[in-house]
Biopython code that builds the backbone (N, CA, C, O; Angstrom):
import numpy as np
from Bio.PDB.StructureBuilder import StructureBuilder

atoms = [
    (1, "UNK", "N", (19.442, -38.270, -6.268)),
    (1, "UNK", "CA", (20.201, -37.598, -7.291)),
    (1, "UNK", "C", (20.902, -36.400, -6.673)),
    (1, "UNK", "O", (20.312, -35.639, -5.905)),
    (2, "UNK", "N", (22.063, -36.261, -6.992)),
    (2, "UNK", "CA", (22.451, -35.166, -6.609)),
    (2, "UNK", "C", (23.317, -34.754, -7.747)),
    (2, "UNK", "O", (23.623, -35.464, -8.704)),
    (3, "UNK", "N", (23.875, -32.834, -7.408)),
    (3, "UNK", "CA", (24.466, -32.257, -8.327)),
    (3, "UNK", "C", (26.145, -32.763, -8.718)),
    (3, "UNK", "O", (26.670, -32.550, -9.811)),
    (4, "UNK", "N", (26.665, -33.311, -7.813)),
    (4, "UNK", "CA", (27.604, -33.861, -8.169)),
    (4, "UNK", "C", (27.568, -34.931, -9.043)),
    (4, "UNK", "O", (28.524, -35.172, -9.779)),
    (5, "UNK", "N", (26.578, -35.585, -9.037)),
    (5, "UNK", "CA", (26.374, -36.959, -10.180)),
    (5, "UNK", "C", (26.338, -36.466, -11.627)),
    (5, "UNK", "O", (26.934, -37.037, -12.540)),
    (6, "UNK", "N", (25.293, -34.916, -11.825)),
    (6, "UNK", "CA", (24.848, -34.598, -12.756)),
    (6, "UNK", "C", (26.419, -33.878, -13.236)),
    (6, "UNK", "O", (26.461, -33.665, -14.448)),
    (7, "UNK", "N", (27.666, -33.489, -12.487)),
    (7, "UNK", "CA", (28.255, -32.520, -13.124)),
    (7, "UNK", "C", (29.140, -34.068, -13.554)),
    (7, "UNK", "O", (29.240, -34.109, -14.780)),
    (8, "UNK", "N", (29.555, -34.865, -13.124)),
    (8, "UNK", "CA", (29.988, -36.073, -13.124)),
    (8, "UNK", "C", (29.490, -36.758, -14.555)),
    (8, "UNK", "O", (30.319, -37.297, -15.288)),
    (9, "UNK", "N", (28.565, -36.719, -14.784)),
    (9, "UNK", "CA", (28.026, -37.299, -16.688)),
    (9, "UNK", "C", (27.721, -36.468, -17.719)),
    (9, "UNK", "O", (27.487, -36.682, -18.908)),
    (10, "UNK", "N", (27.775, -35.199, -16.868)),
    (10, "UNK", "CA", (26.907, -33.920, -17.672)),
    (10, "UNK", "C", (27.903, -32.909, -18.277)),
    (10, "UNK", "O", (28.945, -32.750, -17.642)),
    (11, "UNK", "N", (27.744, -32.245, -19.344)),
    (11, "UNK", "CA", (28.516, -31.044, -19.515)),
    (11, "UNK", "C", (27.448, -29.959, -20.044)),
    (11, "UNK", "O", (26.557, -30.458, -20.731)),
    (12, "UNK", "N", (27.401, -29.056, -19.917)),
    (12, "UNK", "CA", (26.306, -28.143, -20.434)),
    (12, "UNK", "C", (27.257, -27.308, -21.925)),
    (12, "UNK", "O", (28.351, -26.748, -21.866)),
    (13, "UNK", "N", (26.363, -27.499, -23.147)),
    (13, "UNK", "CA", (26.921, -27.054, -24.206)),
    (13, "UNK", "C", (26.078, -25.654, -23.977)),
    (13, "UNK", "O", (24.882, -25.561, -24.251)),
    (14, "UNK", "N", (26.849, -24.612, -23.452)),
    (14, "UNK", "CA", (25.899, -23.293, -23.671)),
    (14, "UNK", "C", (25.600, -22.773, -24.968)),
    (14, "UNK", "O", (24.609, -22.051, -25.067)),
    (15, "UNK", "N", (26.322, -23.030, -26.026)),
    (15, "UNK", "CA", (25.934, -22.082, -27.237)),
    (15, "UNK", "C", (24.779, -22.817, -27.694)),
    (15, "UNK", "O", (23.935, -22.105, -28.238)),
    (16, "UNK", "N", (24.438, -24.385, -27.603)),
    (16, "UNK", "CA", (23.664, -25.457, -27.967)),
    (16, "UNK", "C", (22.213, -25.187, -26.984)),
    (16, "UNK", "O", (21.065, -25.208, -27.429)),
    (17, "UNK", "N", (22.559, -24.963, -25.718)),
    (17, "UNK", "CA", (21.622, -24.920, -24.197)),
    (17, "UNK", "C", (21.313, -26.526, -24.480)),
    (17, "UNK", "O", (20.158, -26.884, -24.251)),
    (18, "UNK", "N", (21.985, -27.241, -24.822)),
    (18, "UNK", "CA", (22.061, -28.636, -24.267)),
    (18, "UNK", "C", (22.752, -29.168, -23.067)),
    (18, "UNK", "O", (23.244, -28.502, -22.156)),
    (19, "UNK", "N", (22.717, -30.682, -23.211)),
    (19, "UNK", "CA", (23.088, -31.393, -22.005)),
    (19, "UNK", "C", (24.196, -32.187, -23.014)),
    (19, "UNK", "O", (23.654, -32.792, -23.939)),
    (20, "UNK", "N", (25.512, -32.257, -22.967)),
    (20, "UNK", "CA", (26.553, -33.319, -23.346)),
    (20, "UNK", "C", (27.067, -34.325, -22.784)),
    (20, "UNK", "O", (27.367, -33.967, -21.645)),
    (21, "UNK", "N", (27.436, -35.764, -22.998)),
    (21, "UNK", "CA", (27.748, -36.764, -21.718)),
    (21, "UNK", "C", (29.337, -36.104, -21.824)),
    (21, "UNK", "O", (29.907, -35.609, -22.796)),
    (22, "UNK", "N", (29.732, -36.275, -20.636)),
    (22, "UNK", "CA", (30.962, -35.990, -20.068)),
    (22, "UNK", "C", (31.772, -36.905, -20.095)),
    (22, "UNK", "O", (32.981, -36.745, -20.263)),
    (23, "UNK", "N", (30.869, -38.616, -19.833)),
    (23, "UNK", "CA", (31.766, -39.885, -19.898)),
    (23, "UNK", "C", (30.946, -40.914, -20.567)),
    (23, "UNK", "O", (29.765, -40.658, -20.337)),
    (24, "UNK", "N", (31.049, -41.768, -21.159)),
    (24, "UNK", "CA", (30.664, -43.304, -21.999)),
    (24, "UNK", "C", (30.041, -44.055, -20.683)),
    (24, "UNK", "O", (30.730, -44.548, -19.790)),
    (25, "UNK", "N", (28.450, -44.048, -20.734)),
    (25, "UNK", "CA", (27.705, -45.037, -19.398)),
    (25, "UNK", "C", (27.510, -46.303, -20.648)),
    (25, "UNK", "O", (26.903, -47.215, -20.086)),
    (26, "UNK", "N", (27.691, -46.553, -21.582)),
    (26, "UNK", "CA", (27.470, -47.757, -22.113)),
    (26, "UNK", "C", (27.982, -47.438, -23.613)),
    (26, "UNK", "O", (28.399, -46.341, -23.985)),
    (27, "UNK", "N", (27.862, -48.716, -24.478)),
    (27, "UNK", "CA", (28.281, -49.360, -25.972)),
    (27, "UNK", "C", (27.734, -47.826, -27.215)),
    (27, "UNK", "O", (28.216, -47.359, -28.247)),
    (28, "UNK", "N", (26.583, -47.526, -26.403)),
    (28, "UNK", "CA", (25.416, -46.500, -27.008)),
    (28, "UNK", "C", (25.448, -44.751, -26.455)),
    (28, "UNK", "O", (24.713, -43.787, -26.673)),
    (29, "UNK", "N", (26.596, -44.943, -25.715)),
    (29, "UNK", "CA", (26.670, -43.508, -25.210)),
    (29, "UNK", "C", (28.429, -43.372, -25.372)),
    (29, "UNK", "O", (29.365, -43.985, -24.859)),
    (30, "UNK", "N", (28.315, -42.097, -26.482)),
    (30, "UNK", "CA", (29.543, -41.563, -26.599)),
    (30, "UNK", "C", (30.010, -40.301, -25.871)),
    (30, "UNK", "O", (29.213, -39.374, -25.727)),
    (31, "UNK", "N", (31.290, -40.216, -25.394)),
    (31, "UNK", "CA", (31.561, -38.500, -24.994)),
    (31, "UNK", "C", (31.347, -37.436, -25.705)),
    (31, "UNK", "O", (32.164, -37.421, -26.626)),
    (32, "UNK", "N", (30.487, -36.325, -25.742)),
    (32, "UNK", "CA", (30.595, -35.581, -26.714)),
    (32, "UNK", "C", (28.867, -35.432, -27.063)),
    (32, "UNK", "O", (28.293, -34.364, -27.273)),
    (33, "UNK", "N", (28.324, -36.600, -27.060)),
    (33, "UNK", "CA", (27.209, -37.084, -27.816)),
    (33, "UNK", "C", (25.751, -35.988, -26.865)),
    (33, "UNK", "O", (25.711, -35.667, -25.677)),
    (34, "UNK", "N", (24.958, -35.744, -27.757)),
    (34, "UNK", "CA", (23.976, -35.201, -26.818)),
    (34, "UNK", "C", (23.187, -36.132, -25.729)),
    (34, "UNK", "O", (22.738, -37.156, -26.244)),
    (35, "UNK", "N", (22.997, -36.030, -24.719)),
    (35, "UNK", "CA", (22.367, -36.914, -23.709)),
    (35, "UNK", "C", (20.481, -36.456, -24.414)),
    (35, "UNK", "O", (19.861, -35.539, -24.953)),
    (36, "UNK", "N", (20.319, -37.790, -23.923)),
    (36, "UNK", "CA", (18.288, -38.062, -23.795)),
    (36, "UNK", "C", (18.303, -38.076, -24.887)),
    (36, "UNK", "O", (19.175, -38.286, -25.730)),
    (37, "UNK", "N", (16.736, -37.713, -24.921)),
    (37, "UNK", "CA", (16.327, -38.154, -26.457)),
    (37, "UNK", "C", (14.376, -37.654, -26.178)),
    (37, "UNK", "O", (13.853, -37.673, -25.064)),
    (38, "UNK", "N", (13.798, -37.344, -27.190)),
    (38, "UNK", "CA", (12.589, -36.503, -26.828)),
    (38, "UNK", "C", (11.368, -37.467, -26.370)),
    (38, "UNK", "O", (11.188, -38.654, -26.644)),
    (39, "UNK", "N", (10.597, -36.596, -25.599)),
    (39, "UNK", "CA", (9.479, -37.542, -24.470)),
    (39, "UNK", "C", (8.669, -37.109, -25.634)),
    (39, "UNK", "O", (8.371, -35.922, -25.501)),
    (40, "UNK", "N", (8.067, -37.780, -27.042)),
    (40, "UNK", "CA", (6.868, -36.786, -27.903)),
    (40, "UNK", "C", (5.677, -36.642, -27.158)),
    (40, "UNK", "O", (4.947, -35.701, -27.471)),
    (41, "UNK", "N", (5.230, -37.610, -25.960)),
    (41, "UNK", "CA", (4.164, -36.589, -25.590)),
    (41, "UNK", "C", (3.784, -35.532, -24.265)),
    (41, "UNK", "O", (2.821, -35.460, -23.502)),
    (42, "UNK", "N", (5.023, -34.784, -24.410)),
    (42, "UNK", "CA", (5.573, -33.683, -23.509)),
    (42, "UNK", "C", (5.817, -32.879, -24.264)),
    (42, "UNK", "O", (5.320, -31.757, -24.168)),
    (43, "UNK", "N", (6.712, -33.242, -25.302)),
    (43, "UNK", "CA", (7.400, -31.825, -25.987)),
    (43, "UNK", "C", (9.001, -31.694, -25.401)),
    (43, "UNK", "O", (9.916, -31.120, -25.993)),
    (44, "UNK", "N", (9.093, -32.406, -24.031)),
    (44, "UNK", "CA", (10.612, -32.203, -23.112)),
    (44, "UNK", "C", (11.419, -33.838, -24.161)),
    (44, "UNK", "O", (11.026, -34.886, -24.675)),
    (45, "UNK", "N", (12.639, -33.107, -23.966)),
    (45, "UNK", "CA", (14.054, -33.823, -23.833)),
    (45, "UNK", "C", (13.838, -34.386, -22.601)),
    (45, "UNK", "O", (13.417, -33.598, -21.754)),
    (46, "UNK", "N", (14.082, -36.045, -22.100)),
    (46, "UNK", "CA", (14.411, -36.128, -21.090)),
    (46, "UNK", "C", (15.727, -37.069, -21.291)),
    (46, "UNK", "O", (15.941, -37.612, -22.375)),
    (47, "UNK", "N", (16.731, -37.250, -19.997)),
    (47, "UNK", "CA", (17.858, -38.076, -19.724)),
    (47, "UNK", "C", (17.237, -38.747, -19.031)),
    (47, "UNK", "O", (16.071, -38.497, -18.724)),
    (48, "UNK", "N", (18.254, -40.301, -18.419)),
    (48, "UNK", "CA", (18.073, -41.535, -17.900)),
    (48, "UNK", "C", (19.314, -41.365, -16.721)),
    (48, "UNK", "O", (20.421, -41.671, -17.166)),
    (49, "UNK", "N", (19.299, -40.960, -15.403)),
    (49, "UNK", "CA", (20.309, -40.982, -14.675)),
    (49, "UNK", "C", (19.887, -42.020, -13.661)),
    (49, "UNK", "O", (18.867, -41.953, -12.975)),
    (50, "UNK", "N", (20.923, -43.133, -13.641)),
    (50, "UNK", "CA", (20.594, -44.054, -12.570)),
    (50, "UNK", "C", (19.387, -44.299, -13.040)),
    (50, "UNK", "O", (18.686, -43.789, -12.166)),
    (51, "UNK", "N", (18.562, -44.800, -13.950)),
    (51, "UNK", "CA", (17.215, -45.594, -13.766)),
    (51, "UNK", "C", (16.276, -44.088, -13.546)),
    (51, "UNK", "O", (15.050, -44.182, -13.597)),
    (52, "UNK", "N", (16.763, -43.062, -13.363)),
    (52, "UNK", "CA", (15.217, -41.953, -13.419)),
    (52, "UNK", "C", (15.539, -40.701, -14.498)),
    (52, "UNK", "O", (16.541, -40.063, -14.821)),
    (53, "UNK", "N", (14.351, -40.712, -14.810)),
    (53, "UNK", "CA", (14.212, -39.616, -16.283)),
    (53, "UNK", "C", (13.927, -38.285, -15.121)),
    (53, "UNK", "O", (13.310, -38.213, -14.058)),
    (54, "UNK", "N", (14.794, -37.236, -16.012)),
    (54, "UNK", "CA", (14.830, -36.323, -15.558)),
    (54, "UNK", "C", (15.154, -35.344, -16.982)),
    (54, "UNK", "O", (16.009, -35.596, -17.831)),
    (55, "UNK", "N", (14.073, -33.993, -16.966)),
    (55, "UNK", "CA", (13.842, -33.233, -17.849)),
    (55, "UNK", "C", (15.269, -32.562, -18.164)),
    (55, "UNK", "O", (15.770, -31.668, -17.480)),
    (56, "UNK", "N", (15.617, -32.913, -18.862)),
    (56, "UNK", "CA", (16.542, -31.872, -19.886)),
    (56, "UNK", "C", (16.853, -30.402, -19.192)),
    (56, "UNK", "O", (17.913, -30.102, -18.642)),
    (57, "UNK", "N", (15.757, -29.602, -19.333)),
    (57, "UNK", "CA", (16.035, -28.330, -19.011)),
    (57, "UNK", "C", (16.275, -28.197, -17.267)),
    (57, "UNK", "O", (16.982, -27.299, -16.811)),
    (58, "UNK", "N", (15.727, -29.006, -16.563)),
    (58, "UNK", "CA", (15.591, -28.858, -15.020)),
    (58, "UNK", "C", (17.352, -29.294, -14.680)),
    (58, "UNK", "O", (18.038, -28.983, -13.706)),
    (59, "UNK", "N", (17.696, -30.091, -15.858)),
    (59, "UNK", "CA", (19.313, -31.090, -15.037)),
    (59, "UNK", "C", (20.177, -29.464, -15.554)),
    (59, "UNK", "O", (21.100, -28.976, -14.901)),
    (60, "UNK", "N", (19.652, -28.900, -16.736)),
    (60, "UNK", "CA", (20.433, -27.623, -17.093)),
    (60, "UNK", "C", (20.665, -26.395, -16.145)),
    (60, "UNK", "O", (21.729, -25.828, -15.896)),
    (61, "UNK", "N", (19.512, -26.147, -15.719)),
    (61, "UNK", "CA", (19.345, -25.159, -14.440)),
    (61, "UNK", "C", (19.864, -25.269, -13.340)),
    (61, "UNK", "O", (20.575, -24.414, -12.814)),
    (62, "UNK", "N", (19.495, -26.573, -12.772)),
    (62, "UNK", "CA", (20.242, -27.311, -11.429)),
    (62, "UNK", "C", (21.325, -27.422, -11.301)),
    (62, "UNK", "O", (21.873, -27.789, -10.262)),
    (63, "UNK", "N", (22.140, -26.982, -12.850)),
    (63, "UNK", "CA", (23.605, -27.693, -13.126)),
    (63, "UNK", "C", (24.566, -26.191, -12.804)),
    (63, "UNK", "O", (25.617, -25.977, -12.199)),
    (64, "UNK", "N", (23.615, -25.362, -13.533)),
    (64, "UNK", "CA", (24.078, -23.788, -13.689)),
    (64, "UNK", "C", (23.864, -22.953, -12.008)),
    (64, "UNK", "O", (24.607, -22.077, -11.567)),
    (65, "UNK", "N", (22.689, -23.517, -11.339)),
    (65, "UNK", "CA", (22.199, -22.881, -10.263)),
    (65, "UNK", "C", (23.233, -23.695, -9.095)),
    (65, "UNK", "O", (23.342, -23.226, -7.962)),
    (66, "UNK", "N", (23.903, -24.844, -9.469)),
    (66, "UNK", "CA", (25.003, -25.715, -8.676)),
    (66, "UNK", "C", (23.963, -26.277, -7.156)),
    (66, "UNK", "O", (24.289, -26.261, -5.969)),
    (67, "UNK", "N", (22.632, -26.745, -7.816)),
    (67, "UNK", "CA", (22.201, -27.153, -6.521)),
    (67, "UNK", "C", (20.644, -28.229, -7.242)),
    (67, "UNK", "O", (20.132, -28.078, -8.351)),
    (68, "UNK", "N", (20.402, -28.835, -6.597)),
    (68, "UNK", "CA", (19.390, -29.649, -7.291)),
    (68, "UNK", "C", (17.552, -28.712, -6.901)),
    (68, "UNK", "O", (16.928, -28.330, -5.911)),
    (69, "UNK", "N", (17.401, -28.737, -8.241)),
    (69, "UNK", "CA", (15.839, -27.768, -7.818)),
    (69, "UNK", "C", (15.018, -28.767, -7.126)),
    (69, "UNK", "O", (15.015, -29.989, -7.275)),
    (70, "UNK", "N", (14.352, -28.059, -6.375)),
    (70, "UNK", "CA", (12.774, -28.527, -5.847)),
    (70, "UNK", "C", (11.566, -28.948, -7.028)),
    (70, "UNK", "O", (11.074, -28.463, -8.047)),
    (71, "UNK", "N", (11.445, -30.142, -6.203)),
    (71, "UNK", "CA", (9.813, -30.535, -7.490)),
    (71, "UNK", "C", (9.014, -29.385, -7.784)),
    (71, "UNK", "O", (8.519, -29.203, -8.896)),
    (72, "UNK", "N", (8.846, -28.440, -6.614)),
    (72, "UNK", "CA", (7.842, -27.229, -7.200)),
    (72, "UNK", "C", (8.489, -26.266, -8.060)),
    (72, "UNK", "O", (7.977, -25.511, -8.887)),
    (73, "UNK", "N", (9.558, -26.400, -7.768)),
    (73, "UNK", "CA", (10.029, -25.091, -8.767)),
    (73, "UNK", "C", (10.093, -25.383, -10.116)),
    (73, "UNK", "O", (10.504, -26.420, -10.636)),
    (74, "UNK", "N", (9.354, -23.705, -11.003)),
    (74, "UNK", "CA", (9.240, -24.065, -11.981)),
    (74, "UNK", "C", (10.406, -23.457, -12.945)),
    (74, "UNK", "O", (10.863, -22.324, -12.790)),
    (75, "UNK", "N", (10.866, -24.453, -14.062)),
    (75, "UNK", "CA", (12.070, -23.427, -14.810)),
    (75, "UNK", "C", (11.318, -22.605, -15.743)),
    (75, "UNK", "O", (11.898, -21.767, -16.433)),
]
sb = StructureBuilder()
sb.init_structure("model")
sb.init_model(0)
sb.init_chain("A")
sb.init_seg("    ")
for serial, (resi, resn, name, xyz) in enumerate(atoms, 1):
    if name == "N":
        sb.init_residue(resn, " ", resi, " ")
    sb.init_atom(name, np.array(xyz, "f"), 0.0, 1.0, " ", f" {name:<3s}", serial, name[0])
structure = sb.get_structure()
């Protein structure tokens, strides 16, 4: 994964602190539309990029910080 993929599908709604798709990956994903959908037994939003779930808030940070975080780091 990298940050170019994420700025590539992603838009960050700041007033929202969501994740927005940027482009239509299928029939079920509109532009505009909020990306993911909630993990209930986490409590996290996660997205589906390429086949891997990735937390909501981590693709937000990574997106804003313009670099992909480390597994240890915590947001």
């Amino acid at each position: 994964m990298t940050i170019d993929r994420l700025n590539e599908l992603f838009v960050v709604d700041f007033l929202a602190g969501t994740l927005r798709w940027r482009v239509s990956t299928s029939n079920r994903v509109k532009v505009g539309d909020r990306a993911g959908s909630l993990d209930v037994s986490t409590g996290y939003r996660r997205v589906s990029v390429d086949g891997k779930l990735l937390s909501e808030h981590r693709v937000i940070v990574s997106m804003i910080e313009g670099r992909m975080l480390d597994d240890d780091e915590q947001v």
